[in-house]
C-alpha positions as CSV (number, residue, x, y, z in Angstrom):
1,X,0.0,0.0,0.0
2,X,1.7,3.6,-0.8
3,X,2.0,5.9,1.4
4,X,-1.3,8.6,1.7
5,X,-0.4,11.5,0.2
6,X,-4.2,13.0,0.9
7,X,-3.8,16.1,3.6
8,X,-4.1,15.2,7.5
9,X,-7.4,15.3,8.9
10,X,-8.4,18.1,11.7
11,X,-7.4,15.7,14.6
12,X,-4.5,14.2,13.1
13,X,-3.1,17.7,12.4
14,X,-4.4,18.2,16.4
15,X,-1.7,15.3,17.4
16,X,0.7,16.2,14.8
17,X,1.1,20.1,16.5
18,X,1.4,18.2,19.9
19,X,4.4,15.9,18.9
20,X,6.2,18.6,17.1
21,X,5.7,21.3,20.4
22,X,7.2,18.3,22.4
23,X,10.6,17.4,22.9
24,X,10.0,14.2,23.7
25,X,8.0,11.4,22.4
26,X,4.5,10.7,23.8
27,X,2.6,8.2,24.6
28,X,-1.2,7.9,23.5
29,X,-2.0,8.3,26.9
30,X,-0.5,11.8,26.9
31,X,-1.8,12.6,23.7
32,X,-4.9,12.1,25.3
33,X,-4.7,14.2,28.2
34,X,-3.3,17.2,26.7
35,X,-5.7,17.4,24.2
36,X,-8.6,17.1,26.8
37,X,-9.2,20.4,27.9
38,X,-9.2,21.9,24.6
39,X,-11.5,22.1,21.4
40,X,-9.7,19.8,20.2
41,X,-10.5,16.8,22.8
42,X,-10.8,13.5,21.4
43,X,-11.6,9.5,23.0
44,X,-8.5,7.5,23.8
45,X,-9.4,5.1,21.0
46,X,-9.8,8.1,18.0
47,X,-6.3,9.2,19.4
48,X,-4.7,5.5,18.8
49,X,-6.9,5.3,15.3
50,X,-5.6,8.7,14.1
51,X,-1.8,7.7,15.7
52,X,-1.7,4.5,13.2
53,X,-3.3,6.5,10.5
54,X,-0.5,8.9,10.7
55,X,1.7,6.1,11.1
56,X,0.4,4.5,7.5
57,X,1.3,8.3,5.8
58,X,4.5,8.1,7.2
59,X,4.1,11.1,9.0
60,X,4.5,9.3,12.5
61,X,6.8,6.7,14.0
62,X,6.2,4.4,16.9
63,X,8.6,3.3,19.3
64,X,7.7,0.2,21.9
65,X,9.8,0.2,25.6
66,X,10.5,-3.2,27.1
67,X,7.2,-2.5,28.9
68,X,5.2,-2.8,26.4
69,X,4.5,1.3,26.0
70,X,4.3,2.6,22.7
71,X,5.9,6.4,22.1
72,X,5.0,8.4,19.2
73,X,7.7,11.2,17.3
74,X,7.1,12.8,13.9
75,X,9.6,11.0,11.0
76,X,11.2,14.5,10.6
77,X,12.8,14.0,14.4
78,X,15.4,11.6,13.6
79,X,15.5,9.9,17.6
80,X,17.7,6.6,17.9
81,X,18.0,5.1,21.1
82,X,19.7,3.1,24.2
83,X,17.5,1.2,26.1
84,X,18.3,-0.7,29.3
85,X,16.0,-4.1,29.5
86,X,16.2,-3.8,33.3
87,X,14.9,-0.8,34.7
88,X,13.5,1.0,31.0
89,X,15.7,4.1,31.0
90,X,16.1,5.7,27.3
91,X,18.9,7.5,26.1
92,X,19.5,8.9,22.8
93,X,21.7,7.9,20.3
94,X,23.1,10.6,18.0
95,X,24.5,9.7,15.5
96,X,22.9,6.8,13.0
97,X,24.9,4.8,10.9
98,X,22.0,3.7,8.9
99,X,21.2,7.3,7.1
100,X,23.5,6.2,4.5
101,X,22.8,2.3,4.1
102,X,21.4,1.5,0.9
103,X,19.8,-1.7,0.5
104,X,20.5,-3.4,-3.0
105,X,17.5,-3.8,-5.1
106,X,16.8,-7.4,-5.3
107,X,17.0,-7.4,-1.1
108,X,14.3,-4.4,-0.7
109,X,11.7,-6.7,-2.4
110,X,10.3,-3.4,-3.5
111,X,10.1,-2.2,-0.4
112,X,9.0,1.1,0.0
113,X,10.6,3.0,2.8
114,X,8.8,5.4,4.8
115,X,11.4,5.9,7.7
116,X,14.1,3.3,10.0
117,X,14.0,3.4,13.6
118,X,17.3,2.1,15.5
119,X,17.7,0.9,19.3
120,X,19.9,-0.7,21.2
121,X,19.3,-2.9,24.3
122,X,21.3,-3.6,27.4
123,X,21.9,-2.4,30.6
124,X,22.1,0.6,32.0
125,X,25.1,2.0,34.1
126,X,22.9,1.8,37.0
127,X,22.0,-1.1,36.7
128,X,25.2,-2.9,35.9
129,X,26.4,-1.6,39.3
130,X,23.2,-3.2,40.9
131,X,24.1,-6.5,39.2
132,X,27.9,-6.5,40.7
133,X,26.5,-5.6,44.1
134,X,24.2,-8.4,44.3
């Protein structure tokens, strides 16, 4: 399926204005919230809908934590990360060695790419020290 190139809805530009005023990603959850008190409110489920459909224009990227959470960032905010499997801390990565990867033809199936998301998991400083300690 190619990527939607129809204009964002009302609500979608909504949650698109909230990603890009925060510096960090956000969870549905505060999607929802912040949007509640203003003309602008929407149901937990339309913010998840309108998330995925955003998602499917490329517009969006999803991230999941060990736990299961899912943060949201606009594609144009390039965020790689560190994350440890033990106690969920985040750090970013900043520089990407994949910007410059091409994939050979007859490998990307004709595949077309929307954005590339990179993470790395491990453990944490913190809790490297806890596991020499115990």
């Amino acid at each position: 399926m190619p990527v939607d190139q129809s204009q964002p809805t009302l609500r979608q530009n909504q949650l698109l204005k909230e990603l890009r005023g925060c510096c960090d990603e956000m969870s549905g959850q505060q999607l929802y919230r912040a949007l509640q008190d203003s003309p602008y409110a929407m149901g937990l489920a339309t913010v998840y809908r309108n998330l995925r459909q955003l998602q499917q224009r490329g517009l969006v990227r999803c991230r999941h934590l060990p736990t299961g959470e899912a943060l949201y960032a606009p594609v144009e905010r390039d965020l790689h990360h560190l994350t440890c499997v033990d106690c969920g801390k985040t750090l970013p990565i900043d520089h990407c060695p994949l910007h410059n990867l091409k994939i050979p033809q007859e490998q990307s199936h004709n595949f077309q790419l929307i954005f590339h998301t990179l993470e790395f998991f491990g453990h944490c400083e913190s809790c490297q020290k806890g596991q020499t300690l115990t």
